[in-house]
PyMOL CGO cylinders between C-alpha atoms (Angstrom):
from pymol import cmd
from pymol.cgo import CYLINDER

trace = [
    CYLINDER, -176.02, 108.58, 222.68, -173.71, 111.72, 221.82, 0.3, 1, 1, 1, 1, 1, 1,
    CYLINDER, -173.71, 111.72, 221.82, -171.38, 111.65, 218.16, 0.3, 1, 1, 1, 1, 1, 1,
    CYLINDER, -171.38, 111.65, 218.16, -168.47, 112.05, 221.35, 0.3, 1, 1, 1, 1, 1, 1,
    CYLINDER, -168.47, 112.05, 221.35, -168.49, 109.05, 222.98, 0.3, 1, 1, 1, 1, 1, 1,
    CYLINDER, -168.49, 109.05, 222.98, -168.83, 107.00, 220.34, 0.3, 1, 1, 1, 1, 1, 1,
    CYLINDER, -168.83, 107.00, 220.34, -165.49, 105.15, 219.61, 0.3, 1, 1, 1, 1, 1, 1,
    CYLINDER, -165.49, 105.15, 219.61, -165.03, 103.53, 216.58, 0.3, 1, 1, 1, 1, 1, 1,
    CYLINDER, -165.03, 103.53, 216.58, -163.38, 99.92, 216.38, 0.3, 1, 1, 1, 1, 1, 1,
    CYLINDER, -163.38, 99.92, 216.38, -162.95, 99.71, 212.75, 0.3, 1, 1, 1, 1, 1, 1,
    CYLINDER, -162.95, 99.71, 212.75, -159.59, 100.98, 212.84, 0.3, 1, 1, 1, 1, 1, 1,
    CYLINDER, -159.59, 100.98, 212.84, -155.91, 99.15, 213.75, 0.3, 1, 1, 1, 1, 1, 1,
    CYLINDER, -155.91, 99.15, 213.75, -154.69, 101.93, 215.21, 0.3, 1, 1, 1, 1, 1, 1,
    CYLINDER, -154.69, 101.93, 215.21, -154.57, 101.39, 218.91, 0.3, 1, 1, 1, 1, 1, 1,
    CYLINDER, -154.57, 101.39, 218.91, -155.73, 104.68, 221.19, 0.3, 1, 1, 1, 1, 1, 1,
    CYLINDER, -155.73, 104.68, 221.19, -153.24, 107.31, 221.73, 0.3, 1, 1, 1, 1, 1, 1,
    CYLINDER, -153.24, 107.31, 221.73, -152.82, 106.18, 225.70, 0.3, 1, 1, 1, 1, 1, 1,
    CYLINDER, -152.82, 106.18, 225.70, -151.86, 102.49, 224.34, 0.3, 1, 1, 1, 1, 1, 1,
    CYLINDER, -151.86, 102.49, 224.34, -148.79, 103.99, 222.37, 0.3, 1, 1, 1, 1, 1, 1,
    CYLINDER, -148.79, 103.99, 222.37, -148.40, 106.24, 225.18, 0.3, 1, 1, 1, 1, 1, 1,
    CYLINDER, -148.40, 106.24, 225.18, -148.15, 103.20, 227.05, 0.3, 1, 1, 1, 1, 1, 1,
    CYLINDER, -148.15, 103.20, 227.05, -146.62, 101.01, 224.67, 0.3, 1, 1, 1, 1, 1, 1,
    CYLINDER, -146.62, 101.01, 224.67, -143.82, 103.75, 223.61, 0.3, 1, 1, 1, 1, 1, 1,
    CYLINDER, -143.82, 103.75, 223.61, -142.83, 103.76, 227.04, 0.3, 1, 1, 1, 1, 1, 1,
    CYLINDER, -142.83, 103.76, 227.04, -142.52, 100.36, 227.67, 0.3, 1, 1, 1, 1, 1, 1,
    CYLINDER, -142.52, 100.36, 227.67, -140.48, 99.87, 225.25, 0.3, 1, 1, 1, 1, 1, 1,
    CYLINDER, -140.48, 99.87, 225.25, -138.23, 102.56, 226.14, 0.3, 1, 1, 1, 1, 1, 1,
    CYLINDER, -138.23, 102.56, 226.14, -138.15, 101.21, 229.79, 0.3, 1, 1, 1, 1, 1, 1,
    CYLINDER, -138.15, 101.21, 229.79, -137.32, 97.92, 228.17, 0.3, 1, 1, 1, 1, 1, 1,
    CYLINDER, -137.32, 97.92, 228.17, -134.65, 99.56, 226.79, 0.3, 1, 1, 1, 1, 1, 1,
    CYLINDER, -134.65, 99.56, 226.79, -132.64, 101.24, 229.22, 0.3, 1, 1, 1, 1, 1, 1,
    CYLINDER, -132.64, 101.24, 229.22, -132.91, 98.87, 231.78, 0.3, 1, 1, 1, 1, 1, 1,
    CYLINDER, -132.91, 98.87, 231.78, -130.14, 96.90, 230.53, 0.3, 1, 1, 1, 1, 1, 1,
    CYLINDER, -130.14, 96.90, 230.53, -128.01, 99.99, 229.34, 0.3, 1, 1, 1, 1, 1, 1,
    CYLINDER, -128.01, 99.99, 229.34, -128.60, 100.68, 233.04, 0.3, 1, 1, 1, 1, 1, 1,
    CYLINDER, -128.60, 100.68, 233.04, -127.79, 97.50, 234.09, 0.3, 1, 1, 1, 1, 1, 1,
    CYLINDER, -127.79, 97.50, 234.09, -124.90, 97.54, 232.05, 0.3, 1, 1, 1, 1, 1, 1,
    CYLINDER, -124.90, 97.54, 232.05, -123.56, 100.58, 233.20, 0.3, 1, 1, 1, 1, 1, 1,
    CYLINDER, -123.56, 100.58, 233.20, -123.92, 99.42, 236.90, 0.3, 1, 1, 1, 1, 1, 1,
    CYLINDER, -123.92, 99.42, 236.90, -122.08, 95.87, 236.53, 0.3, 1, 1, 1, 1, 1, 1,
    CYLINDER, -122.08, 95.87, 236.53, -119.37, 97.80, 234.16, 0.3, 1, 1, 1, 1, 1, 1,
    CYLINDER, -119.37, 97.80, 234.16, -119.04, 100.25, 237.14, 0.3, 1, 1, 1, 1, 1, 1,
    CYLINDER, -119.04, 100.25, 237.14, -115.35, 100.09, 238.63, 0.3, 1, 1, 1, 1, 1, 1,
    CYLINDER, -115.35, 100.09, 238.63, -115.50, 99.06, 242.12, 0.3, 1, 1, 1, 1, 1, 1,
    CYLINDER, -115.50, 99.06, 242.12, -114.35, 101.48, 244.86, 0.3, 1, 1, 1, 1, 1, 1,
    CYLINDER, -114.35, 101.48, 244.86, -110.47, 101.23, 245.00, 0.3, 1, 1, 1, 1, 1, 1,
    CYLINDER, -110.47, 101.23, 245.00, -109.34, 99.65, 248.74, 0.3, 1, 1, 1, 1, 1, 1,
    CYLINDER, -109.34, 99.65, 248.74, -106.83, 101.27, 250.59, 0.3, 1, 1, 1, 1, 1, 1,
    CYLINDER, -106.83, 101.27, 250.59, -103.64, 99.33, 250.96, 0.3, 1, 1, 1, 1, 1, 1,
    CYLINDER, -103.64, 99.33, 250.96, -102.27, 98.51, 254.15, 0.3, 1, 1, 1, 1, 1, 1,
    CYLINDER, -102.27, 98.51, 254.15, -98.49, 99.07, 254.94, 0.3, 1, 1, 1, 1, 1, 1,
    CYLINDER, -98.49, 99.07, 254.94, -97.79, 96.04, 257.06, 0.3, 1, 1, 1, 1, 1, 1,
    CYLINDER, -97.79, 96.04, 257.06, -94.01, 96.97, 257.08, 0.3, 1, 1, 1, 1, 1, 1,
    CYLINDER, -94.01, 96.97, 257.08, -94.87, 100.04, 259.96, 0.3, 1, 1, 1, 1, 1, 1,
    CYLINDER, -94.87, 100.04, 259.96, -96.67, 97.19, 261.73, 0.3, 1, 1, 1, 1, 1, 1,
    CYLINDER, -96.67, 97.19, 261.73, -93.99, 94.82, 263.46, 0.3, 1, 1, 1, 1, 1, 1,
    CYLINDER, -93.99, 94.82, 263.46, -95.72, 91.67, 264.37, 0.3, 1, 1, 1, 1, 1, 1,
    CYLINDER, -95.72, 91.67, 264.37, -93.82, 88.29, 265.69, 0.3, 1, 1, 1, 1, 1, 1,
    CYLINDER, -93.82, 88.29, 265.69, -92.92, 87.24, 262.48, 0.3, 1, 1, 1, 1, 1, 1,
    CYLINDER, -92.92, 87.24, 262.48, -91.71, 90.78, 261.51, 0.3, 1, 1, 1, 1, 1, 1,
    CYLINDER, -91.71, 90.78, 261.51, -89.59, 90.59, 264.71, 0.3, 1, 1, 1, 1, 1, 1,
    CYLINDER, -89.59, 90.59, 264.71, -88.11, 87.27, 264.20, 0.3, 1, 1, 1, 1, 1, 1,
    CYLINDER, -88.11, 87.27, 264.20, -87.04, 88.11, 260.18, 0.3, 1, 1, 1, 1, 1, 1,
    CYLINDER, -87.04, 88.11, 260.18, -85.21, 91.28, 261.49, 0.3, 1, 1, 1, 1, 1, 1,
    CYLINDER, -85.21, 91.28, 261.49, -83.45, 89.43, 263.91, 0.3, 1, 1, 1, 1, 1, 1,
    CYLINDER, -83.45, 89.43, 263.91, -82.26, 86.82, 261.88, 0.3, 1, 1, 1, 1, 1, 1,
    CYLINDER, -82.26, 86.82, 261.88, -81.07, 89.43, 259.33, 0.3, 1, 1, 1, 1, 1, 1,
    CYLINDER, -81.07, 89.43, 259.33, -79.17, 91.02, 261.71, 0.3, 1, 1, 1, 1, 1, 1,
    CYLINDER, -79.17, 91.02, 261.71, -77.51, 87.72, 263.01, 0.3, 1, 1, 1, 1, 1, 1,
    CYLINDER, -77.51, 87.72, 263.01, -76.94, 86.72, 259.58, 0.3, 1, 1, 1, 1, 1, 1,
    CYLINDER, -76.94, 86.72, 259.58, -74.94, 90.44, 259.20, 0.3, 1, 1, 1, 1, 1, 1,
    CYLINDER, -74.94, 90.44, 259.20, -73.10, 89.37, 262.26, 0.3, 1, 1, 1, 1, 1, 1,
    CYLINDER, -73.10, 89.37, 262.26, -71.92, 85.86, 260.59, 0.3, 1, 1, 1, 1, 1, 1,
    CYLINDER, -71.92, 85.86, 260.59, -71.16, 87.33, 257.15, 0.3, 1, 1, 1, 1, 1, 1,
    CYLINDER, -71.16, 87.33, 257.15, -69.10, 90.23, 258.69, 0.3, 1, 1, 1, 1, 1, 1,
    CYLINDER, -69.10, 90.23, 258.69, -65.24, 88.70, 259.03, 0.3, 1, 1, 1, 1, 1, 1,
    CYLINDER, -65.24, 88.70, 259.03, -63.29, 91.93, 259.99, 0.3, 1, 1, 1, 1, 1, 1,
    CYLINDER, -63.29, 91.93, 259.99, -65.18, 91.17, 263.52, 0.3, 1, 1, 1, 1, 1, 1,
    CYLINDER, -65.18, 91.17, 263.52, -62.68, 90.07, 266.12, 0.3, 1, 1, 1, 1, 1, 1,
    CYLINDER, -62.68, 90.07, 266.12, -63.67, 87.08, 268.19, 0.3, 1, 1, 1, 1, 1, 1,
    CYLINDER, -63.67, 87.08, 268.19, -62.38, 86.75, 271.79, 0.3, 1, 1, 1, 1, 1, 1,
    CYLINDER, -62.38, 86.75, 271.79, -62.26, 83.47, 273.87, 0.3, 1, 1, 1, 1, 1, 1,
    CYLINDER, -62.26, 83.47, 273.87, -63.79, 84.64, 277.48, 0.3, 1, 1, 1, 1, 1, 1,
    CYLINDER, -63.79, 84.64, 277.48, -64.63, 81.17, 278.55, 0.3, 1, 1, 1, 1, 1, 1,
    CYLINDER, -64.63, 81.17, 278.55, -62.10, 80.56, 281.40, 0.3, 1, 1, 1, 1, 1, 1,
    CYLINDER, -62.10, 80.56, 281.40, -62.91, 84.28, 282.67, 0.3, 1, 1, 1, 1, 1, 1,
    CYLINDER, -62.91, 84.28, 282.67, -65.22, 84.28, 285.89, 0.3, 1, 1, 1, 1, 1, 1,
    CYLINDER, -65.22, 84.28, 285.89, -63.80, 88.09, 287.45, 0.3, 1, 1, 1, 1, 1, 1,
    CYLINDER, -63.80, 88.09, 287.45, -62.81, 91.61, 286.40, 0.3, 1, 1, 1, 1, 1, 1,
    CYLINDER, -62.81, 91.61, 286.40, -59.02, 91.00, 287.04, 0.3, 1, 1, 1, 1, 1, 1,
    CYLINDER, -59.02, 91.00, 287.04, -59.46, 88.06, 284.16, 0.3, 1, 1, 1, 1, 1, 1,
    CYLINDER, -59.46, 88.06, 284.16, -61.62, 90.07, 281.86, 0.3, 1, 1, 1, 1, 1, 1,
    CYLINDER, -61.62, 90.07, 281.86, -58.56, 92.73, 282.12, 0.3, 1, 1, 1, 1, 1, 1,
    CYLINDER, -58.56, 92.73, 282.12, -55.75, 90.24, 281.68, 0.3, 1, 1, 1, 1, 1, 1,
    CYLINDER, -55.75, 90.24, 281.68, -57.71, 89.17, 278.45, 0.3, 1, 1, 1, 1, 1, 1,
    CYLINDER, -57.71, 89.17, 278.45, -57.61, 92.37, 277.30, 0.3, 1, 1, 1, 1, 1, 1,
    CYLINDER, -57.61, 92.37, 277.30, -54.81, 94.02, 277.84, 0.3, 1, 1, 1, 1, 1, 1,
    CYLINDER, -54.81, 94.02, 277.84, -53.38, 90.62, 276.15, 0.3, 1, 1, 1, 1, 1, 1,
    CYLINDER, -53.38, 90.62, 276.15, -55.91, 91.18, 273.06, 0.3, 1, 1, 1, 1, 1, 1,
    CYLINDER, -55.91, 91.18, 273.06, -54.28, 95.00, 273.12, 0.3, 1, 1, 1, 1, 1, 1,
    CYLINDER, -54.28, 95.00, 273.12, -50.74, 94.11, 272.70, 0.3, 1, 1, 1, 1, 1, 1,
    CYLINDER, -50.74, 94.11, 272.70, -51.71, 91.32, 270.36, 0.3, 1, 1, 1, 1, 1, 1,
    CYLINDER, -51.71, 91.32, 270.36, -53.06, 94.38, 268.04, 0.3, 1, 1, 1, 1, 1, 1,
    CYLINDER, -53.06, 94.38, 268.04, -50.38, 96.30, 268.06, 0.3, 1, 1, 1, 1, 1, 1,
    CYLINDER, -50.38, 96.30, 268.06, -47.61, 93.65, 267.51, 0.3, 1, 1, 1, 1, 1, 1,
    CYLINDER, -47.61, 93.65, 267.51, -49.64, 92.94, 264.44, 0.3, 1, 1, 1, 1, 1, 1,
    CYLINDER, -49.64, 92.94, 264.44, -49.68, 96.45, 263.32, 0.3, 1, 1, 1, 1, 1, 1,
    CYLINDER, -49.68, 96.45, 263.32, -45.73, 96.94, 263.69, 0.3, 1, 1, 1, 1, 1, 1,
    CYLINDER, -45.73, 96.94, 263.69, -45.39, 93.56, 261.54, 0.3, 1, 1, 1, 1, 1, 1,
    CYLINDER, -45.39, 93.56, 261.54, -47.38, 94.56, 258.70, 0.3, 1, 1, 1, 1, 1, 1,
    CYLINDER, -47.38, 94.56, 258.70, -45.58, 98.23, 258.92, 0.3, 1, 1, 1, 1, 1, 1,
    CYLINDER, -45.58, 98.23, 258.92, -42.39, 96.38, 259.15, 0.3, 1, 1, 1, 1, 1, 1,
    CYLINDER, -42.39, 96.38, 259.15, -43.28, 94.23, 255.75, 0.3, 1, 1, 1, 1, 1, 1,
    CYLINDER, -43.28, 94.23, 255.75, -44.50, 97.42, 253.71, 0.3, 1, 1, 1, 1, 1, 1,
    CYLINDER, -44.50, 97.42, 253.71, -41.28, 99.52, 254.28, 0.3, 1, 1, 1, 1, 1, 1,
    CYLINDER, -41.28, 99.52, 254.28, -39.01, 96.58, 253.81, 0.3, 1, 1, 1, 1, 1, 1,
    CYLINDER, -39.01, 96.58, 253.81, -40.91, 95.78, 250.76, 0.3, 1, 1, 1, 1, 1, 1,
    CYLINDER, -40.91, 95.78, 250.76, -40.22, 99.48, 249.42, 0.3, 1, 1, 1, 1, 1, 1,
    CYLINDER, -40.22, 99.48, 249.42, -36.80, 98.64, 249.67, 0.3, 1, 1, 1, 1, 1, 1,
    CYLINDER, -36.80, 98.64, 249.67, -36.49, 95.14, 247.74, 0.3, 1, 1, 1, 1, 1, 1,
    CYLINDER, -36.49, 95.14, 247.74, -38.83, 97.02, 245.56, 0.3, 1, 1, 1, 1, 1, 1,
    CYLINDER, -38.83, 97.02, 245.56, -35.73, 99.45, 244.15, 0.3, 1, 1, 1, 1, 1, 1,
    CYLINDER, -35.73, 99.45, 244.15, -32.99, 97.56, 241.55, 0.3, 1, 1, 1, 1, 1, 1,
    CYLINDER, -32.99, 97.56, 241.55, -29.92, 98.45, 241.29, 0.3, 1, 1, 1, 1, 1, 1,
    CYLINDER, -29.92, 98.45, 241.29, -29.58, 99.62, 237.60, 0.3, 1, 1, 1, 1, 1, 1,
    CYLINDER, -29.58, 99.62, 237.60, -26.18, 97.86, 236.99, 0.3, 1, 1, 1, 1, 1, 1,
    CYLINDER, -26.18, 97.86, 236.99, -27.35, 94.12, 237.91, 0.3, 1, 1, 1, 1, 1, 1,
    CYLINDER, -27.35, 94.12, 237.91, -31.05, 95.23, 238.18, 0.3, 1, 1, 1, 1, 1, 1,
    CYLINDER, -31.05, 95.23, 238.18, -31.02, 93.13, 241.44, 0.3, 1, 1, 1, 1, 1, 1,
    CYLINDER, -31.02, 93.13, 241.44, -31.98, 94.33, 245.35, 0.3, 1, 1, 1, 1, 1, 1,
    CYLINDER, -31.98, 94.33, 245.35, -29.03, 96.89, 246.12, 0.3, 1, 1, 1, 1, 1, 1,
    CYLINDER, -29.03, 96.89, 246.12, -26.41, 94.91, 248.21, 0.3, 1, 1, 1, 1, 1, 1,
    CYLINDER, -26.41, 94.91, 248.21, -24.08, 97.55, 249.95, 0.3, 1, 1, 1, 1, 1, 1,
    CYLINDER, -24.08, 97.55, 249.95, -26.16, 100.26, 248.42, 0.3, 1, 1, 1, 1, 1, 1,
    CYLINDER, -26.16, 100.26, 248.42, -24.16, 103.32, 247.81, 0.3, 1, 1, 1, 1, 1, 1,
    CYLINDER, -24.16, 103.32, 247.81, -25.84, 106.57, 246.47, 0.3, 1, 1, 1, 1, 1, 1,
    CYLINDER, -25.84, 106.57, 246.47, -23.34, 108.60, 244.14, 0.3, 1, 1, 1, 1, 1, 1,
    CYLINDER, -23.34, 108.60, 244.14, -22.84, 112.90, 244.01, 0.3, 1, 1, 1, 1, 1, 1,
    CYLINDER, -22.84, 112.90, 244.01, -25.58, 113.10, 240.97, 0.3, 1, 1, 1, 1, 1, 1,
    CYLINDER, -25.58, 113.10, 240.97, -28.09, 111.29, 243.26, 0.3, 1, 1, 1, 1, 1, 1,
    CYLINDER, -28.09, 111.29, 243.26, -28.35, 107.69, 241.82, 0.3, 1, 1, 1, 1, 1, 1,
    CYLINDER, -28.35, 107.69, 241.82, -28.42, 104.37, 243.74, 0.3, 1, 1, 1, 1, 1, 1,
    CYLINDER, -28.42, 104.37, 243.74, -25.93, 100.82, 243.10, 0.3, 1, 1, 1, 1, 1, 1,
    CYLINDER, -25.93, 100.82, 243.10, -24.67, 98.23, 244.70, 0.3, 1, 1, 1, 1, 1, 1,
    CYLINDER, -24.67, 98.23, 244.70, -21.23, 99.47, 245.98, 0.3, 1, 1, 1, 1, 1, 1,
    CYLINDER, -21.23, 99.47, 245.98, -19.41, 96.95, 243.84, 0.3, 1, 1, 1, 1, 1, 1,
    CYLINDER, -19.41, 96.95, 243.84, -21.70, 97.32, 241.15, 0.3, 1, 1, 1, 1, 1, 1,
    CYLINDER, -21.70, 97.32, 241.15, -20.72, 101.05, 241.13, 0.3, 1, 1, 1, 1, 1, 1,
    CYLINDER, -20.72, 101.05, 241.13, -17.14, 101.01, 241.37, 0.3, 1, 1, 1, 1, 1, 1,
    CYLINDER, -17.14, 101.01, 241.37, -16.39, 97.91, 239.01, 0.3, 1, 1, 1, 1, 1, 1,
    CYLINDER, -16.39, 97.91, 239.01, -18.59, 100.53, 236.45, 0.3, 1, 1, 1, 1, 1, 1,
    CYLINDER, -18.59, 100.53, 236.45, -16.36, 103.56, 237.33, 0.3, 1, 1, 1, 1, 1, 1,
    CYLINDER, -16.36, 103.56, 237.33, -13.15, 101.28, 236.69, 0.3, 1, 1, 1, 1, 1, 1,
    CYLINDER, -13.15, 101.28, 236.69, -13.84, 99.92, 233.92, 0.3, 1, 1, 1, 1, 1, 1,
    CYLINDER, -13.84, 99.92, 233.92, -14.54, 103.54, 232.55, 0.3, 1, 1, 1, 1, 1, 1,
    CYLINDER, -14.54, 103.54, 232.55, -11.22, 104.46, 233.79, 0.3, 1, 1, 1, 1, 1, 1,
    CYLINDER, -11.22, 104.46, 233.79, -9.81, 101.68, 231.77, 0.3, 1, 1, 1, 1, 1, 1,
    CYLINDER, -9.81, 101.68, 231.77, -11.48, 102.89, 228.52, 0.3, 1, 1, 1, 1, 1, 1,
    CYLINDER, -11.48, 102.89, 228.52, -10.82, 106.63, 228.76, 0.3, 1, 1, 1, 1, 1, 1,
    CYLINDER, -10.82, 106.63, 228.76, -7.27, 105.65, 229.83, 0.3, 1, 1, 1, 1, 1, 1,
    CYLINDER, -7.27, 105.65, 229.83, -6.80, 103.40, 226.22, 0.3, 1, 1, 1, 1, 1, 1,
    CYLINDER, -6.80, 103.40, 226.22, -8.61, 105.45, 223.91, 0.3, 1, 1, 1, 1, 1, 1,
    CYLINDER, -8.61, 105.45, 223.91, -6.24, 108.97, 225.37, 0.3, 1, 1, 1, 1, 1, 1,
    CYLINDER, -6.24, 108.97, 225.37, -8.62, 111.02, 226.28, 0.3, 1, 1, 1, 1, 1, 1,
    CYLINDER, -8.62, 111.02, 226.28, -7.73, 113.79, 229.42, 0.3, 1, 1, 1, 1, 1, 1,
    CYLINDER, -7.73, 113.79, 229.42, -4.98, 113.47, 232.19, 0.3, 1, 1, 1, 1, 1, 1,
    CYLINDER, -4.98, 113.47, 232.19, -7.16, 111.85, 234.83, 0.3, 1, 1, 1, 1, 1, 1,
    CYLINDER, -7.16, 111.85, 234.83, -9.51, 109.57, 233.39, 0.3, 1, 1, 1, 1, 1, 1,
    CYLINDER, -9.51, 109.57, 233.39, -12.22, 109.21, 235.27, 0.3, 1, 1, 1, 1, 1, 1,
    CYLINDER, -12.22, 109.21, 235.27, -15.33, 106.81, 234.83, 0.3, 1, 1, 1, 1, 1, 1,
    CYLINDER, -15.33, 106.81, 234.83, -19.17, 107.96, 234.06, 0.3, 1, 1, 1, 1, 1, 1,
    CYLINDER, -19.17, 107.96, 234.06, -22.41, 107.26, 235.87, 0.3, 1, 1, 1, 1, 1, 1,
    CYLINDER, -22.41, 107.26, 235.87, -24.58, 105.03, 233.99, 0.3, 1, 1, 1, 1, 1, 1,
    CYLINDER, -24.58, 105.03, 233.99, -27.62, 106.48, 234.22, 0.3, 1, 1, 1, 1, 1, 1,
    CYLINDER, -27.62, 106.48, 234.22, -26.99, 110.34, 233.67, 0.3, 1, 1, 1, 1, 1, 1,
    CYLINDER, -26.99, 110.34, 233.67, -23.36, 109.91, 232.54, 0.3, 1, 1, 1, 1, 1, 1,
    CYLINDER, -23.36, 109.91, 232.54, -22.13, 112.50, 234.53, 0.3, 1, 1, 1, 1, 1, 1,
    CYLINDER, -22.13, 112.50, 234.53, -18.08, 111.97, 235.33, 0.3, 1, 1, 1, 1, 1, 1,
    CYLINDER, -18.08, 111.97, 235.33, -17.31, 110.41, 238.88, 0.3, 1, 1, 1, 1, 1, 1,
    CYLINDER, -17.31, 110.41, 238.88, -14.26, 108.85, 240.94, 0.3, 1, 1, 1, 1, 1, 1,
    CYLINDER, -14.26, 108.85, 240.94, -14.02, 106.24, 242.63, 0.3, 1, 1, 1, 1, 1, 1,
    CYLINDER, -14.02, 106.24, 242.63, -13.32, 108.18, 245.84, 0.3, 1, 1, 1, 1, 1, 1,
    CYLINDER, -13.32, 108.18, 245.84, -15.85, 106.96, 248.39, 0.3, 1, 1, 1, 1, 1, 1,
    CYLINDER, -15.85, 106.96, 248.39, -13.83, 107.93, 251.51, 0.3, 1, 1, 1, 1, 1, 1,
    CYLINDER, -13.83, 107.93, 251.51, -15.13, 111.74, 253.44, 0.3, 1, 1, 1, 1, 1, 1,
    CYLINDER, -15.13, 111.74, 253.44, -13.47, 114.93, 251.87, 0.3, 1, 1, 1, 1, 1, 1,
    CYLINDER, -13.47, 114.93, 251.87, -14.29, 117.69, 248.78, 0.3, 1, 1, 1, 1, 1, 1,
    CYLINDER, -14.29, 117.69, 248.78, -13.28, 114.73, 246.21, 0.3, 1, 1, 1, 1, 1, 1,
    CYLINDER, -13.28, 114.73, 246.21, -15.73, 112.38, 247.69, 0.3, 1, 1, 1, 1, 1, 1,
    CYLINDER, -15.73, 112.38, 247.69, -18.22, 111.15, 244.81, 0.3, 1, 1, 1, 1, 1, 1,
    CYLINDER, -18.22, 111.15, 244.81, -19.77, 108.02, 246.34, 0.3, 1, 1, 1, 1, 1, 1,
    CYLINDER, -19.77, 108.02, 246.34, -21.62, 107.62, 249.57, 0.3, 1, 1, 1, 1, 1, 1,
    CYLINDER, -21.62, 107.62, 249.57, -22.13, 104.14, 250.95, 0.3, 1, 1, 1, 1, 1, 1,
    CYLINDER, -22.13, 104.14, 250.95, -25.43, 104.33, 252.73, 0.3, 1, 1, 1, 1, 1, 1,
    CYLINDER, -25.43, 104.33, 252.73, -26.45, 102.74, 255.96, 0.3, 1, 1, 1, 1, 1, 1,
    CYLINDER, -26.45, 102.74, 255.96, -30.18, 101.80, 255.92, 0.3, 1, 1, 1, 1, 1, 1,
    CYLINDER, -30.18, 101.80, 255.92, -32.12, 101.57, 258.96, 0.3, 1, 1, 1, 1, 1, 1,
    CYLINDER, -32.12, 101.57, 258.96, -35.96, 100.78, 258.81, 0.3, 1, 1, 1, 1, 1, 1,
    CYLINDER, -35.96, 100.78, 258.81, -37.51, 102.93, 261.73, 0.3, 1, 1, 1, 1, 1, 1,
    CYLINDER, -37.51, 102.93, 261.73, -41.15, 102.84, 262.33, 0.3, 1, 1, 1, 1, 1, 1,
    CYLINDER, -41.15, 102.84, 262.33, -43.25, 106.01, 263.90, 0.3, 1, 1, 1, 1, 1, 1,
    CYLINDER, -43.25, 106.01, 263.90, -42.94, 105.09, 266.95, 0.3, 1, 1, 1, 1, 1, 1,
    CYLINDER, -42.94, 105.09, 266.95, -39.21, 104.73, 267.31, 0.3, 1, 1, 1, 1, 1, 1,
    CYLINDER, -39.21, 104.73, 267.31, -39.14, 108.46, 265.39, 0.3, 1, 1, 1, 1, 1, 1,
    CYLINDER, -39.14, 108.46, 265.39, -41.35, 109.50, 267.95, 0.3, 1, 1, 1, 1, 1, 1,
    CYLINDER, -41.35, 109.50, 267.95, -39.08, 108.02, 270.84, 0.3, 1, 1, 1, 1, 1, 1,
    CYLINDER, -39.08, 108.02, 270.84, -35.45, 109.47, 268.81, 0.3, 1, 1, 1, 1, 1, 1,
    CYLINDER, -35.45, 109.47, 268.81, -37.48, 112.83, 268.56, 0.3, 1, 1, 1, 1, 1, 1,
    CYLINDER, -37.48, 112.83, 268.56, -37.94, 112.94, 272.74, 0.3, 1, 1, 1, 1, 1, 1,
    CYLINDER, -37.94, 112.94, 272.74, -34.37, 112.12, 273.14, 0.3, 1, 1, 1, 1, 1, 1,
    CYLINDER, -34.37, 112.12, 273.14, -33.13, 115.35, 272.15, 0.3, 1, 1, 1, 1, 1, 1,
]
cmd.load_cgo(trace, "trace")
């Protein structure tokens, strides 16, 4: 027998091809969980999402419908009108001319209530009450006729008693500019008793024609 092929089995060292063998186990051993690991740790792929709102099924129908009939109840500026007893055109017409002039009656009486509300709005700044009479004087200031000449005379009294000029005269009593008591048409006219007349558009439309 060759020196070559001898093997000797004194030693604890295992052949070469067992660590070979060994070494590689061991790293198989460990990477397979690392592996493993990494796999279960691996984020899924993300799933699309599906917009269901472009999609109208039944139920999608029905909400929008009752949204818009909810709308419908919650709106109150919408005019309701009664077409029960109508059954022909000539009815439905009758109903709605009536509905028509119903509207614009309306409309006069809250144009009515503004303007005359403007008016009550202005005091007289004598009695600081709605103008009674109301009489607009040469400086451009509006009283109550009586309100306006009891001022002026009682300024005529006072100039009068304390001496002062020929012709005493009384002042206004907001700008104190001198006035008489002349109310009557002419040069020496200082007050001018108005005549108020509430007209809406359409009657200043109608005057306008006239002419």
């Amino acid at each position: 027998m060759n020196s070559d092929s001898v093997v000797d089995l004194t030693t604890s060292s295992p052949p070469p091809f067992a660590d070979q063998n060994s070494s590689s186990m061991y790293v198989f051993r460990a990477r397979s969980p690392r592996s493993f690991a990494v796999m279960e740790g691996c984020p899924s792929p993300k799933r699309r999402r599906v917009d269901t709102s472009s999609v109208a099924g039944p139920s999608a129908h029905q909400t929008r419908h009752h949204n818009q009939v909810s709308s419908l109840d919650n709106d109150t500026d919408i005019e309701s009108i009664d077409l029960t007893e109508v059954n022909d055109k000539v009815s439905l017409a009758k109903v709605l001319s009536k509905q028509r002039e119903d509207a614009v009656k309306a409309q006069n009486t809250v144009v009515g209530a503004v303007g005359r509300s403007t008016l009550i709005a202005y005091k007289c700044p004598v009695c600081m009450d709605t103008c009674v009479d109301a009489t607009s004087t040469i400086c451009g200031h509006l009283f109550c006729h009586k309100c306006i000449t009891d001022t002026l005379r009682f300024g005529e009294e006072r100039s009068a008693h304390d001496g002062h000029g020929k012709a005493p005269r009384g002042r206004c009593p907001v700008c104190r500019q001198t006035l008489s008591r002349v109310d009557t048409y002419g040069p020496k006219r200082n007050l001018v008793p108005l005549q108020l007349n509430l007209l809406t558009r359409k009657d200043l439309k109608s005057d306008s024609g006239t002419f």
